[in-house]
N, C-alpha and C positions, 0 to 999 in steps of 0.2 A: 836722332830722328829715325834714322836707319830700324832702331829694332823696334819704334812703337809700329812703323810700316809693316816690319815683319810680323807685326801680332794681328797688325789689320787683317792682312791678306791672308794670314792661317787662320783666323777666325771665319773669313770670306769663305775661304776653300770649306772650313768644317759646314756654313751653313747651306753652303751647295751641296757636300754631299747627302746631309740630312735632308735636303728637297729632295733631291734624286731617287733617295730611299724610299720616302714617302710617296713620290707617283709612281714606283714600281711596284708600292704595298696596294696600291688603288688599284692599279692594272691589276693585278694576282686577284685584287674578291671580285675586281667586275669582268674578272672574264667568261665569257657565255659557256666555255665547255674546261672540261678538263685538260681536253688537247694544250687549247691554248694557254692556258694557264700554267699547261708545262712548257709549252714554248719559249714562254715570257720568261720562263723561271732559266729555261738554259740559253737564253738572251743574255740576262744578265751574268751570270755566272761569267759568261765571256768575258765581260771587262774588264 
């Protein structure tokens, strides 16, 4: 039972990162200026 959990919870994780990705890809085209869209861009890099 242990490792079918562990495939849950790494599948969990991959589909969180791939949300995460995708509202960061949204933030980036809807950003009003360039400024901000580099902001955002060395936002994330942070993580």
């Amino acid at each position: 039972m242990s490792r079918l959990s562990t495939t849950f919870a790494s599948r969990r994780a991959a589909r969180r990162h791939l949300r995460e990705e995708r509202a960061l890809a949204r933030a980036l085209a809807s950003a009003p200026t360039v400024e901000s869209a580099h902001e955002i861009a060395v936002l994330s890099a942070r993580r």
